[in-house]
C-alpha positions as CSV (number, residue, x, y, z in Angstrom):
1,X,-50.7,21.8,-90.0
2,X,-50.3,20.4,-86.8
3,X,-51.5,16.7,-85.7
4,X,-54.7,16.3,-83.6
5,X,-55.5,12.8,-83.4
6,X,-53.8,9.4,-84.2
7,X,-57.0,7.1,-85.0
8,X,-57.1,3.6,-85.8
9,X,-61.2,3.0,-86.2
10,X,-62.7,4.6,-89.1
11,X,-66.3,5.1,-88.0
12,X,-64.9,7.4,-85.9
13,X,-62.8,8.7,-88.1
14,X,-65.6,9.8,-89.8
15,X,-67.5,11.2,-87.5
16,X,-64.9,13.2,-86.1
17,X,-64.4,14.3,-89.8
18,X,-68.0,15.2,-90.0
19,X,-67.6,17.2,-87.2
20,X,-64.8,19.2,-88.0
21,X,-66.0,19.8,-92.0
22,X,-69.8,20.7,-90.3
23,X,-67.9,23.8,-88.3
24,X,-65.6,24.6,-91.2
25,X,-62.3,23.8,-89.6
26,X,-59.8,23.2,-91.9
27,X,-58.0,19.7,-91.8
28,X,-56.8,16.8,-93.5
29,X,-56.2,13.3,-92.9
30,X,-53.1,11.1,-93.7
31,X,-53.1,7.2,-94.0
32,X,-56.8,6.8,-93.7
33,X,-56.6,4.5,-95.8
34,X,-53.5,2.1,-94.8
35,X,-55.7,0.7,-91.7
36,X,-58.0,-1.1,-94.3
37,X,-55.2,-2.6,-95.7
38,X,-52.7,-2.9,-92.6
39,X,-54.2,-3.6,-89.8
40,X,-51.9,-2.4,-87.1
41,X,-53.1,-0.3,-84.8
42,X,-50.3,2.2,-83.3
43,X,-48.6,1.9,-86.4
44,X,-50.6,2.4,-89.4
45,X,-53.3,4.8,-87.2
46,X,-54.9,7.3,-89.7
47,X,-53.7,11.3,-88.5
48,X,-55.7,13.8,-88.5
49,X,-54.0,17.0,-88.5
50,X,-55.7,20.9,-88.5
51,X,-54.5,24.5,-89.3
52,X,-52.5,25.8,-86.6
53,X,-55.2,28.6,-86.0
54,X,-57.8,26.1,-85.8
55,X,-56.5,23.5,-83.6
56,X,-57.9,24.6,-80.0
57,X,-61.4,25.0,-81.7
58,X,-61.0,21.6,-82.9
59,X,-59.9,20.4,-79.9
60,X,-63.2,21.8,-78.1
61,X,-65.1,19.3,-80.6
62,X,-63.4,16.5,-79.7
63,X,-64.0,16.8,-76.2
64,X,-68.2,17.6,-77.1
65,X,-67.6,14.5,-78.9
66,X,-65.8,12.4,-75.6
67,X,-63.0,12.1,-77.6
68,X,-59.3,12.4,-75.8
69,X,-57.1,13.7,-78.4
């Protein structure tokens, strides 16, 4: 899996997880939780990372959604 965003706010976390789970591109996120707890941002930013083979589709979301990744 390769990372396709570094995120720190998590409303947009989720949306941008809607997103990507309402298109079926396959992805997880790591730390989403330690901002909640830590607030750092640029340290403790949740990650979300896609397949490889998935990540210029997912990429093509983000920018519907105004999203630089």
């Amino acid at each position: 899996m390769v990372e396709l965003l570094k995120i720190s706010d998590q409303v947009l976390l989720q949306v941008i997880s809607d997103a990507l789970t309402s298109r079926s591109i396959r992805f997880r996120v790591e730390n989403a939780g330690m901002q909640a707890l830590m607030p750092l941002p640029g340290i403790m930013d949740a990650r979300i990372l896609v397949e490889e083979d998935d990540l210029s589709a997912a990429a093509l979301i983000l920018q519907d959604l105004e999203i630089e990744g």
